[in-house]
C-alpha positions in Angstrom: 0.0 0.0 0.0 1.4 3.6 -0.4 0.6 6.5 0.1 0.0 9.4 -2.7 -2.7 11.7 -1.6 -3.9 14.3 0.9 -7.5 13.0 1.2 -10.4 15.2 1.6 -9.2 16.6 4.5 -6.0 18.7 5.4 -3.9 16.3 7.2 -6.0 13.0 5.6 -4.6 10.9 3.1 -5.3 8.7 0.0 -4.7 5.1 -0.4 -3.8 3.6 -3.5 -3.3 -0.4 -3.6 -1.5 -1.8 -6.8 -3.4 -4.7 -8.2 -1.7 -6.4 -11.2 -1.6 -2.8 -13.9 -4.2 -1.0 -11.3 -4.8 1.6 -8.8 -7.2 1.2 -6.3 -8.5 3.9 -4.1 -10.8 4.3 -1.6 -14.1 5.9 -2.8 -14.0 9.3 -0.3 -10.2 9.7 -0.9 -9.3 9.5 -4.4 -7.6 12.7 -5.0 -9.9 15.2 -7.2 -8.8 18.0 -9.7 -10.6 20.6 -11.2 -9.8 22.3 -14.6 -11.3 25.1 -15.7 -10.3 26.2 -19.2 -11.2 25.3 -22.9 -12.2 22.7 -25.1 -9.4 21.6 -28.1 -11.7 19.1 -30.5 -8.0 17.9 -31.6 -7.5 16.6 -28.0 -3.7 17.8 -28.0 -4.4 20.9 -25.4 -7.2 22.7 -23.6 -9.4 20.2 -21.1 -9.0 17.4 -23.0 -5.0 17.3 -22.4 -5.7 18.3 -18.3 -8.1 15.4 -18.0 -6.0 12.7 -19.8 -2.5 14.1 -17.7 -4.8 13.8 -14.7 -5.9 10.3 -15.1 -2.7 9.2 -16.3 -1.4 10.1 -12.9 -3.7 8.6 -10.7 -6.3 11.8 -10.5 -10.4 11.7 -10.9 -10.4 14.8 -13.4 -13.8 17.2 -13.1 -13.9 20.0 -15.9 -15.8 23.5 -16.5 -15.7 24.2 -19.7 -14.8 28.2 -20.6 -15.3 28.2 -24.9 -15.3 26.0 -27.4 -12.3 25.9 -30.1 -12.6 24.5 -33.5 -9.0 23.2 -33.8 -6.9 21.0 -35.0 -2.6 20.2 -35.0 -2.7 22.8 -37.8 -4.3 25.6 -35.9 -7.8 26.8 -34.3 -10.2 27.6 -37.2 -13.2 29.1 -34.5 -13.8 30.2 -31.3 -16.9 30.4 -29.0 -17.6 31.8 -25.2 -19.4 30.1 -23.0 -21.5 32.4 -21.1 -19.8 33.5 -17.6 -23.5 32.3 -15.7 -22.6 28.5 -17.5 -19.5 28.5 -16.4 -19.8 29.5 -12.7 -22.9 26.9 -13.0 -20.5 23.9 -13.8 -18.0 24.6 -11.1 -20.3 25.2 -8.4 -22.3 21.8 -9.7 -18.8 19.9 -9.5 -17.8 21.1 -6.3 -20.9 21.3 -4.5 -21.2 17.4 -4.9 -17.5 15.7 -6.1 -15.4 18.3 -4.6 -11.6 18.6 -5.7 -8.3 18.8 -3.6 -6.9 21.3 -6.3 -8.2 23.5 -9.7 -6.3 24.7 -12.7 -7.2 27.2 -14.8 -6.6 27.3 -18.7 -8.3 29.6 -21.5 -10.0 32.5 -19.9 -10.6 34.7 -22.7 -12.0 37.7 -21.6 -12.2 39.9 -18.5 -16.1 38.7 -17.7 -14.5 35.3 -17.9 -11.7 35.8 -15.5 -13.7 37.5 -12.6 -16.3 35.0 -12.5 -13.4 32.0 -12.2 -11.9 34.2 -9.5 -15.1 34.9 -7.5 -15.8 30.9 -7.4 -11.8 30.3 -6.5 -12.7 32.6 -3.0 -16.2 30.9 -2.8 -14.4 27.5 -2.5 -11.7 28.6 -1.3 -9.6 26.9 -3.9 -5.8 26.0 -4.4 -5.4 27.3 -7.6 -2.9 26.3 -10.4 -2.7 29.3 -12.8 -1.3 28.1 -16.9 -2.3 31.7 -18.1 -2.9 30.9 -21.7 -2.8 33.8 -24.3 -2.2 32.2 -27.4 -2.4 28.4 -29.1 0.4 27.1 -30.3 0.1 28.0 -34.0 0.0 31.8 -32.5 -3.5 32.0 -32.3 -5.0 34.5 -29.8 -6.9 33.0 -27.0 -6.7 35.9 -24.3 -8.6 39.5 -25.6 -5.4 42.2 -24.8 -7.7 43.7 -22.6 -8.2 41.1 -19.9 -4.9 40.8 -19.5 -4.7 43.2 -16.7 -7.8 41.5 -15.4 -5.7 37.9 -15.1 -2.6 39.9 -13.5 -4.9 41.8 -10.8 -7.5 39.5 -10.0 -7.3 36.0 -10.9 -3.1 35.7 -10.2 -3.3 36.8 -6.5 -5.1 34.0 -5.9 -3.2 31.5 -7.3 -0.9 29.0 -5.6 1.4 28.5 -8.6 1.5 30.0 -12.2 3.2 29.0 -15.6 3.9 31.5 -17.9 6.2 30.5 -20.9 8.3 33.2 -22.0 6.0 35.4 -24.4 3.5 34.9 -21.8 6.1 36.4 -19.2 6.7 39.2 -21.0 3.2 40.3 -21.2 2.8 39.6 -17.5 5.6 41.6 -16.6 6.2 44.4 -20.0 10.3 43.1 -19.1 12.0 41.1 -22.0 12.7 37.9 -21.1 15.0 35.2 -22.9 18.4 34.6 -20.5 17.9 32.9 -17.4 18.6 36.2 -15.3 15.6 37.7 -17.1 13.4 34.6 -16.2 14.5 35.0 -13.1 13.8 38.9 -12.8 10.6 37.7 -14.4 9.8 35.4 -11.5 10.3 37.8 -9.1 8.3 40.5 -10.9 5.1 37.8 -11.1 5.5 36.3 -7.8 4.9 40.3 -6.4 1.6 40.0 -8.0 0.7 37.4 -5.3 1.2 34.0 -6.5 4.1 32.2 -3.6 5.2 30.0 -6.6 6.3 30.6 -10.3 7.6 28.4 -12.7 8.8 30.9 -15.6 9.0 27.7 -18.8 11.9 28.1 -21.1 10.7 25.8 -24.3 10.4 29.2 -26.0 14.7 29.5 -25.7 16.7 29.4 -28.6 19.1 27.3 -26.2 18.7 24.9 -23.9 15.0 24.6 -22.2 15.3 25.4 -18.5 12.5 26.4 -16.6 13.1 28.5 -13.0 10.9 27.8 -10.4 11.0 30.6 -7.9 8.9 30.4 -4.2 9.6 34.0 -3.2 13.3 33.0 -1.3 15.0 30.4 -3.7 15.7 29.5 -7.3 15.5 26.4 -8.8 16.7 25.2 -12.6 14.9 22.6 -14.0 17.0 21.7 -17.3 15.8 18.9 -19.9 17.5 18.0 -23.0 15.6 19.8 -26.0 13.6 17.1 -28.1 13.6 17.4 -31.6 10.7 17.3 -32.9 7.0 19.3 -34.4 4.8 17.4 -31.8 4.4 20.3 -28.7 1.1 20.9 -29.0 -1.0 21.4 -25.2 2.5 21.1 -23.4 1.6 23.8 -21.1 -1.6 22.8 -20.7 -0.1 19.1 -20.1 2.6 20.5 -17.3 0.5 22.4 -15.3 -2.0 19.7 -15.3 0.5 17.3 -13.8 1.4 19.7 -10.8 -2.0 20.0 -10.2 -2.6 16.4 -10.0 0.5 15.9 -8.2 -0.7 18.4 -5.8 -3.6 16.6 -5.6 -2.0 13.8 -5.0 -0.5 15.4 -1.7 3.1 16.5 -3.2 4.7 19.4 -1.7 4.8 22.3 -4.6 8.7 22.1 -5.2 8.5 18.3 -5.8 5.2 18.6 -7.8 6.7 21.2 -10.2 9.5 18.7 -10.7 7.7 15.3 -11.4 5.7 17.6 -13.8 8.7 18.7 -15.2 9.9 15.0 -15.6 6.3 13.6 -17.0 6.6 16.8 -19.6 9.7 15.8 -21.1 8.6 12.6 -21.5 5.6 12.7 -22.7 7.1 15.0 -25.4 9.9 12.0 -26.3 7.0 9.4 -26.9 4.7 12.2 -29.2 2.9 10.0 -31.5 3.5 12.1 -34.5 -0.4 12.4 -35.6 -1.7 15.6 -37.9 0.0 17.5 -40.5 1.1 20.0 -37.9 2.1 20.4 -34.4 0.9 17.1 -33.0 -0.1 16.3 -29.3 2.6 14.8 -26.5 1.7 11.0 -25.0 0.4 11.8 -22.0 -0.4 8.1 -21.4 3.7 7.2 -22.1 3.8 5.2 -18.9 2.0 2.4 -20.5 4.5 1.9 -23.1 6.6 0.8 -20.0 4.8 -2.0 -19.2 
């Protein structure tokens, strides 16, 4: 038997027992995330990457859908909203039954959007997970320029730990940001906004790809060797799934950002290749192991 979860209650835990290729847990304490961002109908990004990174480690998924994206590995052909009213309805109808130990939060493309996700993270009291998404990756927008201030004033002091990739940095912060000393400037520019933990991603680096994780006192590197290959598509959206389900799963935030860091990179190694563009990761790669 071991031990990989915080329970439903601070302090509890959740058992997992390992019978022949399956986890068990117990029925109140399998660990429970939320994501709250939008749907890709390619399946390489957006809710459909969260959910499969959170059952591939060990995590019930619940979802809130925020807009609906015509897309595919070659780019996102159309976009609709969801109303803010729908999506307030699904999180309070997930949480007020299910519940979940932590929620991430993915496309939020408009200001209306934004304040409604925050106003249901201080009504549940959430740990939040912040992957502040402002464009897909053929370069698509998927953040209106003027909720941007909205996601810096009022949905990232609320958050336990945010992502930004580089470009995503740099409109969080107005600094340029490409050498690790500007990612780390960058850190500590975004962490004043409130968050205690940033993890600036360096995939956009014309060198090596080295991420800095920064908790207000320390940095941390966290180098990977730079995979060759097309097939990135919905690897934010894949990494800061996995620390939320390894938060879930009862990690402490540093080790969380790492394991995510680790199930990334490999998930990247084992892309399948699919589409005539920039294909989705494996997020099930583990099961190539056995």
């Amino acid at each position: 038997m071991a031990v990989v979860g915080n329970g439903l209650a601070i302090g509890s835990v959740a058992h997992m027992r390992n019978e022949g290729k399956y986890m068990q847990y117990s029925k109140v304490d399998v660990p429970r995330a939320l994501t709250i961002a939008g749907s890709d109908s390619g399946a390489g990004a957006g809710i459909q990457a969260d959910l499969k990174t959170f059952a591939a480690l060990g995590v019930y998924g619940l979802s809130a859908l925020t807009a609906v994206t015509a897309q595919n590995t070659l780019g996102v052909h159309a976009v609709e909203e969801l109303s803010p009213m729908l999506i307030e309805a699904q999180i309070n109808a997930v949480l007020e039954d299910i519940g979940a130990h932590v929620a991430k939060t993915g496309m939020l493309s408009s200001s209306a959007i934004i304040e409604i996700v925050a106003d249901s993270v201080r009504k549940w009291n959430l740990r939040l997970v912040v992957d502040p998404v402002m464009r897909a990756k053929g370069g698509d927008a998927l953040l209106r320029p003027e909720a941007v201030r909205t996601l810096r004033t009022l949905l990232l002091p609320l958050a336990e730990v945010v992502t930004p990739n580089l470009p995503e940095a740099e409109e969080l912060t107005g600094l340029k940001v490409e050498t690790l000393e500007e990612m780390r400037e960058a850190a500590r520019a975004i962490h004043a906004l409130g968050p205690p933990h940033v993890v600036v991603k360096g995939g956009h680096r014309s060198t090596e790809p080295v991420d800095v994780y920064f908790n207000g006192e320390t940095f941390v590197e966290l180098h990977a060797e730079r995979i060759q290959t097309l097939h990135t598509h919905g690897t934010g959206c894949t990494f800061s799934a996995a620390i939320t389900a390894f938060l879930a799963r009862g990690l402490p935030v540093q080790e969380a950002v790492t394991n995510a860091k680790e199930y990334i990179t490999e998930a990247i190694r084992h892309a399948f290749g699919i589409g005539h563009g920039h294909g989705p990761v494996s997020h099930f790669w583990q099961w190539e192991q056995l």
